[in-house]
N, C-alpha and C positions, 0 to 999 in steps of 0.2 A: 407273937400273939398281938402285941401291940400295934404291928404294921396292918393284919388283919381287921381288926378294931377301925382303926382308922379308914383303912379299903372300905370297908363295911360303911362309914358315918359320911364318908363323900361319897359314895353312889347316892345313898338314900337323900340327900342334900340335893346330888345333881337333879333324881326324879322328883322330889319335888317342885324343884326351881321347875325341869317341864311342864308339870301339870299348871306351874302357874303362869306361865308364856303361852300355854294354850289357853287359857281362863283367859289372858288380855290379848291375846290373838282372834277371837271369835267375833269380829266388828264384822258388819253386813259386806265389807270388802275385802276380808283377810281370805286368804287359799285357804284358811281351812274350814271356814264358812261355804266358801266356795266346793269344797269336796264334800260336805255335810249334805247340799241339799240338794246334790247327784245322787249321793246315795238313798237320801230319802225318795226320789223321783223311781229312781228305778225300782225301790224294793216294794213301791204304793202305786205306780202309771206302767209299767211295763209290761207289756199282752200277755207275756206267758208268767206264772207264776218263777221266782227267786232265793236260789239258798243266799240269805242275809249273812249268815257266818262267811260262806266261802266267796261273796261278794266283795268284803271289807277285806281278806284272806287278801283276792287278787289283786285289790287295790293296794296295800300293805308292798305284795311282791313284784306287782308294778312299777313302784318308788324306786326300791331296793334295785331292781334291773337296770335304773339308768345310772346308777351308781358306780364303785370299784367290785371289781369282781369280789370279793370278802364279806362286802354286806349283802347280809342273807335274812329271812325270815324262814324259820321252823314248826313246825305244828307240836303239839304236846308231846307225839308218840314220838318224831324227829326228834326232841330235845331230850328224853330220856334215854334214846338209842346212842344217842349222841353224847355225850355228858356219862355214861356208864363204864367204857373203857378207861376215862380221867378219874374220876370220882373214886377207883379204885378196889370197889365192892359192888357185890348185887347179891339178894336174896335165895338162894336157892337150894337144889341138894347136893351140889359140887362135883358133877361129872363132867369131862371132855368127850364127847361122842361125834359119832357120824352115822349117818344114814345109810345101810346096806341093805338094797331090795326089801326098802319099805321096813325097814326094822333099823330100831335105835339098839347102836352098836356100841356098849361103853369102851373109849380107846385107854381113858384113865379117869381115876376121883382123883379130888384135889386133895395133894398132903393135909392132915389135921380135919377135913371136912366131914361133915356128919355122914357121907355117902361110905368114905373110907373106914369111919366111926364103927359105921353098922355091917362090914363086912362085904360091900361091893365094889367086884374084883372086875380089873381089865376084861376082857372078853365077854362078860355080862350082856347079856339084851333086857333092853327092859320095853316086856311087852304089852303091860298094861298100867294108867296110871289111876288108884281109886277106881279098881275093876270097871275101866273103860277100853275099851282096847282101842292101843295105836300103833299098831304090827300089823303090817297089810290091807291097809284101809290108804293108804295116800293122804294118809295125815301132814296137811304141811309143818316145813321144818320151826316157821314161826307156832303154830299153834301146838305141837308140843312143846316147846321152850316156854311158852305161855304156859302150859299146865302143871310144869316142874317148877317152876318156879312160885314162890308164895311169900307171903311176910316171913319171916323168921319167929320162929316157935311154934307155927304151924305144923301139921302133917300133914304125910302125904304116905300113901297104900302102893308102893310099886309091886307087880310081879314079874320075876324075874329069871329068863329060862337060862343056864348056864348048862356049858360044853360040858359032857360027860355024864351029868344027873339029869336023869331022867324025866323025874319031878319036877312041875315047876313051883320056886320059889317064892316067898314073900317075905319083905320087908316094910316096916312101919319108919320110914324117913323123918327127922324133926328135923325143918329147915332152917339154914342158917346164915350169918355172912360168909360169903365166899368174897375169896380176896382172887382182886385181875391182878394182875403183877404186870409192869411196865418195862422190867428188864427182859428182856427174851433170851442171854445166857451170860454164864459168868464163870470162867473158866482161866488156865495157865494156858495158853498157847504154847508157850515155850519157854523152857528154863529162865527164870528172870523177866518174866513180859505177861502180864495180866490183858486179858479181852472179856471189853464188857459190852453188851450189844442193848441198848435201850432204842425200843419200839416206839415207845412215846414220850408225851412228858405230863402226869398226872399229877393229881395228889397223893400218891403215894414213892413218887418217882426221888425224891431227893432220900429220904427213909433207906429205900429200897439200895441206892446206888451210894450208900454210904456204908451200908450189909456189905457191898461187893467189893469197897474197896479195902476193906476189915480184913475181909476172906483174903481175897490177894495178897494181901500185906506179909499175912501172917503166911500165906505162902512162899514169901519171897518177890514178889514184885517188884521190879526196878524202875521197869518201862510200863507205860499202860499204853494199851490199843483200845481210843473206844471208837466205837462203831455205831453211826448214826447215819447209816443207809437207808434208806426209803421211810427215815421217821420224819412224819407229816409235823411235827410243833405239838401243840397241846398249852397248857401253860406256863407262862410267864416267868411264873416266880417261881416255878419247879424248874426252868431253864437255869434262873437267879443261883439258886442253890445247887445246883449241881457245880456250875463254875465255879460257886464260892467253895468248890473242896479242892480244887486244882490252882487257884489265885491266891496272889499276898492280901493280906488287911488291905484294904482302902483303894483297891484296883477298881475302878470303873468296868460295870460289866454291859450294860447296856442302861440306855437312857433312852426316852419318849418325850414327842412335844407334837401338838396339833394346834391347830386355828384356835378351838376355843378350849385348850387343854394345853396348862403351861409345864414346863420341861419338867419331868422326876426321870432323877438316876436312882441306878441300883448300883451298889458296892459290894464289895465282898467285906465281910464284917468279919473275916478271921476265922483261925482254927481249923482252915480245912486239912482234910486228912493226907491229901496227896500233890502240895505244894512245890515241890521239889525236883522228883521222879519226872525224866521223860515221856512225853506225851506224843499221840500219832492221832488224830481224830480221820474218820473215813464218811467221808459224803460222798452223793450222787446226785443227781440230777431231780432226785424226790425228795430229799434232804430238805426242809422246808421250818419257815416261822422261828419255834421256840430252839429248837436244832440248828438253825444260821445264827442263833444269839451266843450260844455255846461256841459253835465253831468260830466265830467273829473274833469272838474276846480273846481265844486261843490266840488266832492267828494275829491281832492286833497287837499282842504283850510278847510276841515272840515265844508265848510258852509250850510251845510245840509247831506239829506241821501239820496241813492240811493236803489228807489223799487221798485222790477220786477225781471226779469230775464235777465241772459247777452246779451248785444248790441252786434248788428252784428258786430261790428271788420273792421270801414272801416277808416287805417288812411293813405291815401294816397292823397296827391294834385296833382289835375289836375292842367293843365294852358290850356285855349281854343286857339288854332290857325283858324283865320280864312282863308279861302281858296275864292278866285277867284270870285266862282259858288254859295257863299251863302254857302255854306257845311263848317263841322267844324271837326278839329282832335283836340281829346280831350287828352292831352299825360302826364301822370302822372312824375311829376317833381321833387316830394319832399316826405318827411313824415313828419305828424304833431306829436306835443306830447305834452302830458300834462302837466301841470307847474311841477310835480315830477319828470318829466325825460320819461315816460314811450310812449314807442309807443305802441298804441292798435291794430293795423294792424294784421290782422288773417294771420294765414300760408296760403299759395296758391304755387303751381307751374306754372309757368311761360307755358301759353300754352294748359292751361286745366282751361278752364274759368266754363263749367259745371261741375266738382267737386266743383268748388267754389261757382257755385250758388244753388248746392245741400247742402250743407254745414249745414242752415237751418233744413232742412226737417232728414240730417243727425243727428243732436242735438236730434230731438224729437224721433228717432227710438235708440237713444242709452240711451236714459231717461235723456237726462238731463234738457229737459224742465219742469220735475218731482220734479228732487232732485237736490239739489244744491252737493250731493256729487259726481256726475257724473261729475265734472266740475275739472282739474286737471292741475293746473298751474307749472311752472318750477320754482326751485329758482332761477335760473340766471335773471329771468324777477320780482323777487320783488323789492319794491320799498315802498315807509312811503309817507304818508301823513304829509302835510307839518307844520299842529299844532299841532295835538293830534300821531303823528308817528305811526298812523295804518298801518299795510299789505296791501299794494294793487299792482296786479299784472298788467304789460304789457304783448303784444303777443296772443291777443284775445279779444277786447271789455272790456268794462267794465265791471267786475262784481257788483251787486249790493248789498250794505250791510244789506239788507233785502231781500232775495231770497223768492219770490212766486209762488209755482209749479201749472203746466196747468192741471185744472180740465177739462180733456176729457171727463169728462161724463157728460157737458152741451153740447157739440156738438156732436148730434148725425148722422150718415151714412143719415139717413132719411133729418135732415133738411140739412144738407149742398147739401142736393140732391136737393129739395127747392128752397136754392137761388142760387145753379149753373144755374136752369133754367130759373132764373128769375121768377118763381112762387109766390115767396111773395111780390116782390113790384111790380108786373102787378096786383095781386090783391087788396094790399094795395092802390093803384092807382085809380081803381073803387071805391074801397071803399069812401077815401076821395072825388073822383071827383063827388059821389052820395050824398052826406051825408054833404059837407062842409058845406052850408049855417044852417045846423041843430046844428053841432057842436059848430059852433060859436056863436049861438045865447044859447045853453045848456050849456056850457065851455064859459062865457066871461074872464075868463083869466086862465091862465097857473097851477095857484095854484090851482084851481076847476077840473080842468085836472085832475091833476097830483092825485088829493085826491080821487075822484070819479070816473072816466072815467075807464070803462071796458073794453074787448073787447069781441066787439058781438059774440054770437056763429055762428051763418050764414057767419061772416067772416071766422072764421076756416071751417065751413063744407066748405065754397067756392073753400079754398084752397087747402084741403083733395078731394075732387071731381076733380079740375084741375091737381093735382098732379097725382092722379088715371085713368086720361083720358093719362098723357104724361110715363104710367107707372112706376109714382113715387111713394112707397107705402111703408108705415113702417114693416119690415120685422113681426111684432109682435102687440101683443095690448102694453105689455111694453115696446117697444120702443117707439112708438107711448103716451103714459103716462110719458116717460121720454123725451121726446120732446116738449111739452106742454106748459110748463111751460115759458122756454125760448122765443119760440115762440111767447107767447103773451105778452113776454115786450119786444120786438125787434116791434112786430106790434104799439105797443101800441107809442114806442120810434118816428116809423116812423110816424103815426099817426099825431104827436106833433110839428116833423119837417117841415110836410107839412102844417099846421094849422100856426105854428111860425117860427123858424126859429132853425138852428143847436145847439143853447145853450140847446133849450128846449130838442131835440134829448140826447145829454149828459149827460142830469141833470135827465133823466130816465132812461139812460143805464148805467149809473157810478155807481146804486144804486145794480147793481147785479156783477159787475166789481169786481173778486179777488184783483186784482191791487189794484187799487182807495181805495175799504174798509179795505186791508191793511194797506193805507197809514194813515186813518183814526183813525184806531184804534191805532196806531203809534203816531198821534200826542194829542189823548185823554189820551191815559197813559205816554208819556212821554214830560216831560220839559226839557230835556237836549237834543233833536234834535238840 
């Protein structure tokens, strides 16, 4: 609370100090004199009339373009959109849905949520909200979410037609918080070995992953797999705290210093829950920000291994300014670096933000998502690991000490054709929303799934046949036979998530996961991880 406090009394200090460098910056010669009375010119002399707001907007995102790719400006509705998945709550009646032929299709309520409260169940449609209808009208998916959603303690009049009863339905919904959860699953992989898979890193994310190492513990965990594949960063301090449950007292976990922002470390202040126990962290090439501070420190204190392929290379700190209007400039301050010294910040040029977000996509055309020898560090950027004094470089993400190259040839032209269109889970959707009451009562639990549960051939033709109608088509029968396969444990995955919930999803896609079986076989043969 105290750190907070203080976060809180230096921001407010820093935006003052701005406002008072702009008060003595405003001389008949300073740039921002200079930008003042363009703007006046053009919103008072220019032929055709000028939106003022989005005038200042573009000059704002002007600035910000010649800058590091990271510094960004947002608009009001951008920053709530944005800040809602971290924040770790939002207002509403706690349904997961999807849209089937123009009708909102509940796939689940949220455990404890006023929607579950009131009695609405999976397969629900809900087709009217405050006797408006939004079933068959092409209601967009934004402006329903908008109508569900309200303050909390509000109402809201859904009607709701349900499979089997005839009647349709009504409930009186009193809205509520609904909590995002940051953890996406949390599960035994295997006798002795806990897998925890974090999506992000919110405020609610240290909470959350301190629940999951509880659970495991008391399971038996020896070894833990966490999994922070394609998690983009988030915050800071929720990075902070997560390592502080895998680190000793006073380990250095990431520290920051910019131009006009002098060095602060973070430590781990002790008590964590899982200090001891074998560790396997799993990145990828999305793996990004508050996710390379986690993986960093691991890798830097020797307390585990890093497996996967290199992280995206993002070490740069924002600080949020907010503005006026709600809107927010997000202006990179600092660089973070790893307890060894290293900053992992990819190269970029200042101004050319799509080189940088091709970057990616450049990795895989020059193979190095392949081979870990396509990967070609400088020695001015090495750096030792702080027990065992291994190699590890800055100047690009973290590499990982167990490199797993991208088998291309599960993902074939045909299925990614699939589910760009949406074809597999509009189908998958019928499916379950035909079939649930059968599954559940065939499948009473998840291990009877997981052991027997097939997937119908009728669901494949169904989706070969819509595919076929939107001219999607395996160029070959062997393309088509090397698609297959995949196919039906991704349905099978989704299946499982709809029936339970995202653990169940992971605990059947992990099992064909390069990554993960890597990690696996990592911790079967070796005791000195």
């Amino acid at each position: 609370m105290n750190r907070i406090i203080l976060c809180v009394a230096i921001l407010l200090l820093h935006l003052v100090t701005v406002q008072a460098q702009i008060r003595t910056r405003t001389g008949n010669d300073s740039p921002l004199r200079k930008l003042q009375i363009a703007e006046v010119a053009v919103s008072n002399l220019y032929v055709d009339s000028v939106d003022e707001d989005k005038l200042v907007e573009d000059a704002i995102r002007g600035m910000l373009e010649k800058l590091d790719p990271h510094s960004t400006y947002s608009t009001p509705k951008e920053v709530k959109d944005m800040n809602e998945p971290l924040q770790g709550n939002f207002e509403g009646i706690g349904v997961q849905f999807n849209m089937v032929e123009d009708t909102l299709l509940v796939i689940q309520t949220v455990s404890g949520g006023p929607s579950e409260k009131m009695g609405i169940l999976a397969g629900d449609r809900i087709v009217t909200v405050n006797d408006s209808s939004i079933a068959g009208v092409k209601m967009s998916r934004e402006e329903i979410v908008r109508r569900l959603r309200g303050p909390k303690g509000t109402k809201v009049l859904l009607g709701i037609v349900r499979p089997g009863i005839s009647d349709r339905l009504s409930f009186t919904i009193t809205r509520d918080k609904i909590p995002v959860n940051s953890i996406d699953a949390t599960y035994m992989i295997r006798p002795g070995v806990g897998y925890i898979r974090i999506g992000n890193f919110g405020a609610t994310t240290p909470h959350e992953f301190s629940n999951s190492l509880k659970m495991l513990l008391s399971q038996g965990m020896q070894t833990l797999v966490l999994d922070l594949q394609e998690n983009g960063g988030g915050y800071l301090q929720a990075a902070v705290e997560v390592a502080n449950e895998l680190l000793e007292r006073g380990s250095l976990i990431v520290y920051t210093e910019g131009r006009r922002v002098d060095r602060n470390e973070y430590t781990a202040r002790g008590g964590g829950l899982f200090t001891e126990g074998k560790v396997v962290v799993l990145v990828d090439s999305y793996t990004a920000s508050a996710a390379e501070i986690v993986s960093g420190a691991i890798q830097d204190y020797d307390r585990g291994i890093i497996v996967g392929r290199r992280t995206f290379g993002k070490g740069l700190v924002q600080r949020p300014i907010d503005l006026p209007d709600g809107s927010m400039i997000r202006l990179t301050i600092a660089h973070y670096y790893t307890p060894s010294g290293r900053c992992i910040q990819k190269p970029y040029e200042k101004g050319k933000k799509l080189d940088y977000a091709m970057d990616v996509v450049n990795r895989l055309k020059s193979g190095e998502l392949m081979s870990a020898d396509s990967v070609h560090f400088v020695d001015s950027l090495k750096y030792y690991t702080l027990r065992e004094h291994r190699v590890v470089y800055g100047g690009g993400g973290i590499m990982p000490d167990e490199f797993v190259p991208l088998d291309t040839t599960k993902y074939t032209q045909f299925h990614r054709e699939l589910a760009a269109k949406s074809i597999l889970i509009n189908q998958n959707l019928r499916y379950v929303d035909g079939h649930r009451k059968q599954l559940r009562q065939q499948y009473p639990s998840f291990e009877e799934f997981r052991q027997h549960y097939e997937i119908p051939k009728k669901l494949i033709d169904n989706i070969l046949a819509e595919g076929k109608k939107q001219k999607v088509v395996p160029k070959d029968d062997a393309e088509l036979q090397q698609t297959l396969p995949y196919l039906r444990q991704q349905l099978k995955a989704l299946v499982a998530r709809d029936l339970w919930s995202m653990n169940e999803y992971f605990a059947i896609m992990n099992e064909q996961s390069d990554i993960v079986q890597r990690a696996l076989q990592l911790i079967e043969k070796n005791d000195n991880l």
